[in-house]
VEXDREN-2710 file (C-alpha; in Angstrom, 1 decimal):
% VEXDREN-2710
k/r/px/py/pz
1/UNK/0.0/0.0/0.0
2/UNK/1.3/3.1/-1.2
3/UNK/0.1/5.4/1.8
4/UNK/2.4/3.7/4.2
5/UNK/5.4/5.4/3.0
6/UNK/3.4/8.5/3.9
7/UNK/4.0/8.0/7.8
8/UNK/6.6/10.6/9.7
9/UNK/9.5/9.2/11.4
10/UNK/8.1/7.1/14.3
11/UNK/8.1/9.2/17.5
12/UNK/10.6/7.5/20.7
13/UNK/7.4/7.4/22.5
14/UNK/5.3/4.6/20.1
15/UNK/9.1/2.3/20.4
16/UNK/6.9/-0.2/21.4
17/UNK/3.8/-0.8/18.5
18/UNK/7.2/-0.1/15.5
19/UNK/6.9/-3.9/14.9
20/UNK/3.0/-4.1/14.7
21/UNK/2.8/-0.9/12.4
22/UNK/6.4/-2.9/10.1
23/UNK/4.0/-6.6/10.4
24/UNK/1.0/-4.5/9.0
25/UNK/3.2/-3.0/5.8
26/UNK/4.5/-7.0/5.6
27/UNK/1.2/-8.3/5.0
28/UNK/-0.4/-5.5/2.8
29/UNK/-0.6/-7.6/-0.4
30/UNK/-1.0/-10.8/1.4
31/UNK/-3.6/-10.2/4.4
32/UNK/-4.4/-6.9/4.2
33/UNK/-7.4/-7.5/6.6
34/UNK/-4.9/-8.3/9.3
35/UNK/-2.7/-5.2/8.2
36/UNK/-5.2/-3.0/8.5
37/UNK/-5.9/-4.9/12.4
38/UNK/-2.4/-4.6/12.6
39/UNK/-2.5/-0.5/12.3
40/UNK/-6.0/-0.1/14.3
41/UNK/-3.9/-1.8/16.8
42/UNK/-1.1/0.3/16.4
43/UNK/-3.4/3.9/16.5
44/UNK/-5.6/2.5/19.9
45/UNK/-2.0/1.9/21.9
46/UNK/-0.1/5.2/20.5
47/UNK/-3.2/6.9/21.5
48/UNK/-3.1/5.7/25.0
49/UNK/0.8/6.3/25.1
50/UNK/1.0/10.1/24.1
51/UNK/-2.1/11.9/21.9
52/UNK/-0.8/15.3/22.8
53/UNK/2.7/15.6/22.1
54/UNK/2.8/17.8/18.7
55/UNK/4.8/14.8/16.8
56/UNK/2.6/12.0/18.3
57/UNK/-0.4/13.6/17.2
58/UNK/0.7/14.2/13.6
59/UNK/2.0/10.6/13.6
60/UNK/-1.7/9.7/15.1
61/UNK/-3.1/11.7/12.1
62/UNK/-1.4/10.3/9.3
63/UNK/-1.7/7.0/10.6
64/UNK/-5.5/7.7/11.0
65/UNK/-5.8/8.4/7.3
66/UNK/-4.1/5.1/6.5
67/UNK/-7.1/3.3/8.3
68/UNK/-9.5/5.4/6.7
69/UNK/-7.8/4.8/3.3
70/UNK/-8.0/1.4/4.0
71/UNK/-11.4/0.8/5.5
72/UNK/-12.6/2.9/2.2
73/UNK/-10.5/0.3/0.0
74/UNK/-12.2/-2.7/1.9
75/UNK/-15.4/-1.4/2.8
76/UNK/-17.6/-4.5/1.4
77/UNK/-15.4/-7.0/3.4
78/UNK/-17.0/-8.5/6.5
79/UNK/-13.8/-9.1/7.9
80/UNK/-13.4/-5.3/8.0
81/UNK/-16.7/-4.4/9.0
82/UNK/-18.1/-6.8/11.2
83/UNK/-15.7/-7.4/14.6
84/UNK/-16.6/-11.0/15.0
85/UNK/-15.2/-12.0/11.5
86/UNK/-12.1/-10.0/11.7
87/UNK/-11.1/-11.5/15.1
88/UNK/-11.8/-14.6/13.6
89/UNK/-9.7/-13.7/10.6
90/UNK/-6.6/-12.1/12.7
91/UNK/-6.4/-15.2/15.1
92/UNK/-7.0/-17.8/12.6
93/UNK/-3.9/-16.1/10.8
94/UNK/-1.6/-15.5/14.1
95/UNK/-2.6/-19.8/15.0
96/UNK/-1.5/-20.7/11.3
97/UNK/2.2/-18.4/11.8
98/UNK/2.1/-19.5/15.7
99/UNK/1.7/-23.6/14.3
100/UNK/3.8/-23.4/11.7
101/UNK/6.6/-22.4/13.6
102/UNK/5.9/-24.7/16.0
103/UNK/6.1/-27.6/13.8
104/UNK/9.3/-26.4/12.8
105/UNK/10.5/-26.2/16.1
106/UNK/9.2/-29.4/17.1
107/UNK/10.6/-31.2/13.9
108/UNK/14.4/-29.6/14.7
109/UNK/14.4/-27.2/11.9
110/UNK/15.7/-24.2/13.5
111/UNK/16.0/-20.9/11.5
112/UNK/15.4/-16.8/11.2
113/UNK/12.2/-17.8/9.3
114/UNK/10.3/-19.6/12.1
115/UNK/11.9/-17.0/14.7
116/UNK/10.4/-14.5/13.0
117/UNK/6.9/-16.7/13.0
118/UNK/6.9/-17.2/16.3
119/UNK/7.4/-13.7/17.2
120/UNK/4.9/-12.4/14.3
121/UNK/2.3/-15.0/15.8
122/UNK/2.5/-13.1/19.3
123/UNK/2.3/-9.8/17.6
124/UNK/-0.6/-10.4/15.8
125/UNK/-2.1/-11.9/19.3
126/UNK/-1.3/-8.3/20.7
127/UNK/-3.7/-7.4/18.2
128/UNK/-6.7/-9.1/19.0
129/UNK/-7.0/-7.2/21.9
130/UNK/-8.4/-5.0/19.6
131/UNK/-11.8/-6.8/20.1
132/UNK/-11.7/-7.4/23.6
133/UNK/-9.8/-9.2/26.3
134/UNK/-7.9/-12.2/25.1
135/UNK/-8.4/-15.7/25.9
136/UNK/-6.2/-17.4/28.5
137/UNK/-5.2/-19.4/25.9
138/UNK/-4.4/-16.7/23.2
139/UNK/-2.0/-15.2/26.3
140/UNK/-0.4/-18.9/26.7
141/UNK/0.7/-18.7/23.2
142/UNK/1.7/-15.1/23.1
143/UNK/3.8/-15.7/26.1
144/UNK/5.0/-19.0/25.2
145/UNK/5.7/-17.5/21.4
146/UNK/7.7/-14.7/22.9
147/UNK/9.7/-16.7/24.5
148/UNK/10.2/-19.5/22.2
149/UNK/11.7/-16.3/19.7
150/UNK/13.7/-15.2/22.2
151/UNK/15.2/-18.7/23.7
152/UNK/15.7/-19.7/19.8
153/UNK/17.5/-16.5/18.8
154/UNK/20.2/-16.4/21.2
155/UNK/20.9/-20.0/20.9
156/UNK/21.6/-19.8/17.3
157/UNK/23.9/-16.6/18.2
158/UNK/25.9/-18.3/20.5
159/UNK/26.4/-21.3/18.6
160/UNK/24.6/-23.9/20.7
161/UNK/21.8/-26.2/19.5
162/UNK/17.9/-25.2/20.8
163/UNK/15.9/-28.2/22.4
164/UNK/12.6/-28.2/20.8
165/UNK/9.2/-28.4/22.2
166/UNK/7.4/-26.5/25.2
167/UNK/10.1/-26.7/27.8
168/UNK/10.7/-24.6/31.2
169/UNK/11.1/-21.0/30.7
170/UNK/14.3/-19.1/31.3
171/UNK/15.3/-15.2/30.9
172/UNK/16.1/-14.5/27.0
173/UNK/16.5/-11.1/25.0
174/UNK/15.6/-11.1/21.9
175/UNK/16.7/-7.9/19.2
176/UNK/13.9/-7.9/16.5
177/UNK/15.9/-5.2/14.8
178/UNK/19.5/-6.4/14.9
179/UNK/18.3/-10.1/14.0
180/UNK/16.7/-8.4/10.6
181/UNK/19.1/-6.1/10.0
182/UNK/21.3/-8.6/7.6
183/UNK/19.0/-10.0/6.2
184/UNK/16.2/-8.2/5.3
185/UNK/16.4/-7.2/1.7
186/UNK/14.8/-3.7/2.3
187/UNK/14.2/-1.7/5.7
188/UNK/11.0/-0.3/6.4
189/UNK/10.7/3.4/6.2
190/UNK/7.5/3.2/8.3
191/UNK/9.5/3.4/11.8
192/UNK/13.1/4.2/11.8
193/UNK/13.6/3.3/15.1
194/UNK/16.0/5.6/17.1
195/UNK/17.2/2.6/18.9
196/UNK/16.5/-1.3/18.9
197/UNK/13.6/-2.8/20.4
198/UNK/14.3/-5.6/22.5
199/UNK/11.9/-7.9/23.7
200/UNK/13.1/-9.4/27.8
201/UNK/11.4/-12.7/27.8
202/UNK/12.6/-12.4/31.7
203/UNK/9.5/-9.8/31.9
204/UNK/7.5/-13.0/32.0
205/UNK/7.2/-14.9/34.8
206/UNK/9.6/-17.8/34.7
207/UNK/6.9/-21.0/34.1
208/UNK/7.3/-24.3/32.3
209/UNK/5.2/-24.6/29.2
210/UNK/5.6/-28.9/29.1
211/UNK/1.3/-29.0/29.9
212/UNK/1.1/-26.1/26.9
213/UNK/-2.1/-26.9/24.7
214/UNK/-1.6/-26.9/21.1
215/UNK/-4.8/-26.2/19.3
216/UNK/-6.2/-28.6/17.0
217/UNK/-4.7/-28.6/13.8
218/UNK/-1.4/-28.4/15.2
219/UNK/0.4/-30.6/13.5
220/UNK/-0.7/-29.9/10.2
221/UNK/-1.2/-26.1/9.6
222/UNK/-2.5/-25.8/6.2
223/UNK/0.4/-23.7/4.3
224/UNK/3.1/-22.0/5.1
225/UNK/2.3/-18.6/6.6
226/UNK/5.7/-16.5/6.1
227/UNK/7.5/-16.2/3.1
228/UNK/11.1/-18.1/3.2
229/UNK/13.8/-15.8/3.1
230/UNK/15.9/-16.3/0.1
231/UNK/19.2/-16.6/2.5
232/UNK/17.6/-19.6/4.4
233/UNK/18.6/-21.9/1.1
234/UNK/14.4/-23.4/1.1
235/UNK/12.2/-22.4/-1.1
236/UNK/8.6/-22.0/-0.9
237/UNK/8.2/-25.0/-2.4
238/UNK/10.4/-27.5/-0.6
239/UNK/7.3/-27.2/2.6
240/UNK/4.0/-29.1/1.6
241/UNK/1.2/-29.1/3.4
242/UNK/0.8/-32.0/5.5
243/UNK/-2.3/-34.6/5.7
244/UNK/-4.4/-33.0/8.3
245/UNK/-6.1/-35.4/10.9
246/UNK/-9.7/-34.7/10.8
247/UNK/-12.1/-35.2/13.8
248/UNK/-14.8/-37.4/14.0
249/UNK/-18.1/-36.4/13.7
250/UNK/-20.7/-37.2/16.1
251/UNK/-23.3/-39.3/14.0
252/UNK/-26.0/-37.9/16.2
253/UNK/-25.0/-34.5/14.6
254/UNK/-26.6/-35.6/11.2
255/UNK/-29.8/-35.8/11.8
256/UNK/-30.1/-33.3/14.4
257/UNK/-33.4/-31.4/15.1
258/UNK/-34.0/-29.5/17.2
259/UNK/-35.6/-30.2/20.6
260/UNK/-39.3/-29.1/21.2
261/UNK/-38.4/-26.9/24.8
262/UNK/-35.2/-25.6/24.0
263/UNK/-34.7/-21.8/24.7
264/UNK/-31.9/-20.1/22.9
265/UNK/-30.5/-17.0/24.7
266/UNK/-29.5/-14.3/22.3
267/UNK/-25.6/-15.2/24.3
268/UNK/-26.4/-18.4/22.3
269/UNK/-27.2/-17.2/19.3
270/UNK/-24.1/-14.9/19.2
271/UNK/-21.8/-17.8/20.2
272/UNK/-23.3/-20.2/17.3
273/UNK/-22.4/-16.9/14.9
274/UNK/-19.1/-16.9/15.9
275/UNK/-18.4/-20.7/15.8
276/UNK/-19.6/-20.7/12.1
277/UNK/-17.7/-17.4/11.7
278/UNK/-14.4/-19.3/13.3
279/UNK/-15.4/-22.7/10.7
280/UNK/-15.4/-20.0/7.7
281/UNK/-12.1/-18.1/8.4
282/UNK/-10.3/-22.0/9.0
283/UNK/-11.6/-22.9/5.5
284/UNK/-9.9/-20.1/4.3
285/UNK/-6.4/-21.3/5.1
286/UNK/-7.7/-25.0/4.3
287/UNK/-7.8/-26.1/8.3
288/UNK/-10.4/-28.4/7.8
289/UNK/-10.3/-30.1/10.7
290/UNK/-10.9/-26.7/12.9
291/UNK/-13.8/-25.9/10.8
292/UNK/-15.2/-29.0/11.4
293/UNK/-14.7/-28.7/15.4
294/UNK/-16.4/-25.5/15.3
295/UNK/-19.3/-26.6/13.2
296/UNK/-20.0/-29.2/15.1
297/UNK/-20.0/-27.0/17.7
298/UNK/-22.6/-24.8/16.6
299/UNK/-24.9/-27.5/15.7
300/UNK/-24.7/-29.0/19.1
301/UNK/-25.7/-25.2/20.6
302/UNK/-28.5/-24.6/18.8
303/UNK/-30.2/-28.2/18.8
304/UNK/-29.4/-29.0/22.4
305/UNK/-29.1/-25.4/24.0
306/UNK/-25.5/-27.1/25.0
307/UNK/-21.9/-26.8/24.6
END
């Protein structure tokens, strides 16, 4: 998107949503729903930090015009206008980056690529607050996914080997900026960061993520969600997607009707919209077996009043 290079210099003050607002210009061609999350996320937080200070504001501004740009470019898309199908849409995306590099971590294949998944997954998880308070399991993974970037990162720095899988937390740093700054082919001149943002995994309580629960679907994410850096020697092509493991269905489900007293809340109503909601955005990134899950899901609701 054009307009992006139309952002000032990033103020010191909004150090901390420069990799949001650099994920959004990322995924402008590819997912520009979640870019345009990406910068709603980005104007909410700076607007909370500092809305007075004469650069702050004209940052605030022209970022403002970006969304309005882009909410004008996207304005038929229920994603954009309708909050239930973009949080859908942003956390079925940050669960296919978050599972992708998780299966790479879990398989031994350590590199920048699924570094930079793992930390783009918890980015994007930031973002979903955007619609509300997160899940306790949305901040497991963000957490977890933080860390995880982090741990791997200085590993590879310092020459030692990572051991994969959820394992106990310890105190890592992890330089977002000096990691890319080698390899990235172009810098973005959204942010131009006066110094580097550093993420202290060590802000988290120390836990151990062995009980961590992996959504379904997790060992076959439907495509590869990052592009492959050219200097990682894969291509695109060398990842297939993997046969997924689909549930079972409930053979009950098939002939379902509904019961003669059951009383559907509108709560109920709004939770069977967004399990359908959830089934469509999985379809769109070929995760059959979560759309399934939620479908079923639905059905159950609203012929048995009962999750």
């Amino acid at each position: 998107m054009a307009a992006a290079a139309a952002l000032p210099p990033l103020p010191p003050q909004f150090k901390s949503i420069q990799h949001h607002l650099r994920t959004a210009q990322e995924l402008d061609k590819r997912e520009p729903v979640v870019a345009y999350y990406c910068r709603l996320y980005a104007m909410q937080t700076g607007m909370k930090i500092d809305s007075k200070t004469p650069e702050c504001r004209k940052f605030l501004s022209k970022l403002m015009d970006q969304l309005e740009a882009m909410k004008k470019q996207f304005g038929d898309n229920e994603a954009i206008t309708q909050d239930i199908v973009g949080s859908a849409h942003v956390e079925n995306y940050a669960l296919k980056m978050f599972l992708y590099a998780d299966n790479e971590d879990r398989a031994g294949q350590f590199h920048k690529n699924m570094i930079k998944s793992f930390y783009t997954a918890s980015l994007l998880i930031d973002v979903l607050t955007v619609f509300g308070e997160l899940s306790e399991e949305n901040v497991q993974h963000r957490k977890y996914a933080r860390w995880k970037a982090a741990y791997i990162h200085n590993c590879l720095k310092n020459g030692e080997t990572p051991q994969p899988g959820p394992i106990g937390m310890e105190g890592e740093s992890f330089d977002l900026e000096r990691e890319e700054a080698g390899s990235s082919s172009h810098h973005s001149g959204t942010t131009q960061p006066t110094s580097s943002s550093t993420y202290e995994a060590n802000n988290t309580p120390t836990t151990n993520f062995t009980g961590i629960h992996i959504p379904p679907g997790a060992h076959a994410p439907a495509n590869t969600p990052a592009e492959v850096p050219h200097n990682t020697g894969v291509t695109s092509n060398t990842i297939q997607p993997a046969p997924q493991n689909i549930p079972l269905v409930d053979p009950a489900l098939y002939s379902a009707q509904s019961a003669g007293e059951v009383h559907l809340t509108p709560e109920d109503f709004a939770r069977a919209q967004k399990y359908c909601k959830y089934a469509g955005s999985a379809l769109q990134y070929e995760d059959v077996s979560t759309a399934v899950q939620n479908l079923q899901k639905a059905l159950k609701l609203l012929t048995t009043g009962r999750e």
